[in-house]
C-alpha positions, 0 to 999 in steps of 0.5 A: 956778955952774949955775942951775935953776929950776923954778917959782918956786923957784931952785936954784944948784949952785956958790957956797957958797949952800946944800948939793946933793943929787941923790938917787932910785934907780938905775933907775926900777922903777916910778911909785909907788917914784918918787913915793914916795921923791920925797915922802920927800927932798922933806920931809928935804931941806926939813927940812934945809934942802938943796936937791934934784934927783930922780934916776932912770935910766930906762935903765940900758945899762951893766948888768953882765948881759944878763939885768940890769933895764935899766929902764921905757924912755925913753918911760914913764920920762920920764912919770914923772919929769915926773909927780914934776917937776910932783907935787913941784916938784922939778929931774929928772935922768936919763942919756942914752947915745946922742944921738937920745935927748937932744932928746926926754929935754930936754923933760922933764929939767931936767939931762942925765947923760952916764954915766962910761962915755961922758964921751969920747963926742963925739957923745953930749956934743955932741948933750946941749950943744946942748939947751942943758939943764944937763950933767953929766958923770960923770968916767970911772974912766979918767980923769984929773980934769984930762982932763975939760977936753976934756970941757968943751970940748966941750960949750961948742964947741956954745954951752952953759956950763950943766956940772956935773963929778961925781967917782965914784972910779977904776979900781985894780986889778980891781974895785975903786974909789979916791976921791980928793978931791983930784980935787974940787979940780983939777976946780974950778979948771976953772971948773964946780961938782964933785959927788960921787957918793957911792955909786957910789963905793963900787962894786966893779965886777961884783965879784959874777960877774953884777952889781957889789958894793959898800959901801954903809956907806962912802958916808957916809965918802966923802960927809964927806970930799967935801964937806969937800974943797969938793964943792957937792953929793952925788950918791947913790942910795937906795931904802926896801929896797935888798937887794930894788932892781933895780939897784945893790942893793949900793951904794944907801942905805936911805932911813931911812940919809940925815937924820943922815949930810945932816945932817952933810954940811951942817953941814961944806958950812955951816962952810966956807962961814961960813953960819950953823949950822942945826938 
């Protein structure tokens, strides 16, 4: 189990306490979309009784295209994830790719991400580890789910327990992405909560020429199954109109998408955990 807290409210990603989401755009595009959709998942998740992690990238390095929206920059980004952590009192996470940038993005994010193009980074993961932040690490496509041990080992060597292992499908054949939900299975027997990020799961990797494709519509299939699988929580991205989202536009979620397909995710997360049934 990992513990964040903010304010004086106490989230627990692991356990078998309540379902997890982490949710918010791919990119920051700007303050206003943040605390817009920051608002909305706030009120549903609390509705649903879910508990909620905002997430926003305010780099995007990975980006198919030179000419692709990378995103606000770490500075001004990092301002308006504090301004959404201290408007909503909600836990913020965003990702880091290369070390200088972890002290200062520890200041503000109560969960560091370390994307799945860098889980073998050893100077990236060892200088997030030693913020003593939460760290989550995306399983790389080229990864094997009992290879993110020595992932694991690494951040640990640098004192720091606090790890969360998210499963976002794998590399098979060109442009394309398998799920497989035994993966949640073999990632938790390494000891730490597994998430699945369900929408980038769904990704066909620069599958459109200049940027990547995706199908959006299977992230709630692959989001049932996890959670039925034993995933502790839900990663996915999502935005009021994704067609018009300057990144990752043919994965995310429209937000009007989420409350029935949460709901559903939840009341798998409840029965396998024997918690009472809710509305």
């Amino acid at each position: 189990m990992v513990n964040i807290t903010i304010d004086t409210k106490e989230i627990i990603i692991g356990g078998g306490k309540r379902l997890t989401l982490l949710a918010g755009p791919c990119v920051i595009e700007s303050r206003e979309l943040c605390l817009k959709i920051a608002d909305f998942l706030t009120s549903l998740t609390a509705k649903l009784q879910i508990d909620f992690i905002f997430k926003a990238s305010f780099d995007k390095a990975n980006r198919t295209s030179h000419d692709s929206y990378r995103g606000t920059g770490m500075e001004e980004g990092l301002k308006i994830l504090d301004e959404v952590r201290r408007e909503f009192s909600v836990p913020v996470v965003s990702d880091i790719h290369l070390p200088d940038q972890a002290a200062p993005a520890a200041e503000v994010l109560d969960i560091i991400q370390i994307p799945a193009f860098l889980a073998r980074q050893t100077d990236l993961l060892e200088a997030a580890a030693r913020t003593k932040k939460c760290i989550q690490v995306k399983k790389a496509q080229f990864m094997a789910p009992w290879d993110m041990k020595n992932v694991i080992t690494k951040i640990k060597k640098q004192g720091n327990d606090r790890i969360v292992l998210v499963e976002r499908g794998t590399s098979f054949g060109y442009n394309r992405l398998v799920c497989d939900m035994t993966s949640i299975v073999h990632m938790q027997t390494l000891g730490y909560p597994v998430i699945i990020d369900a929408t980038h799961s769904t990704q066909q990797p620069s599958g459109l020429g200049g940027s990547s494709g995706g199908s959006p519509e299977m992230a709630h299939v692959l989001a049932r199954a996890a959670v039925a699988a034993g995933a502790d929580g839900i990663f996915l991205e999502t935005h009021p109109n994704p067609t018009r989202a300057l990144s990752d536009a043919a994965c995310m979620l429209a937000l009007d998408q989420l409350e029935e397909s949460l709901r559903c995710c939840r009341d798998i997360f409840n029965r396998l955990h024997s918690l009472p049934p809710q509305q």
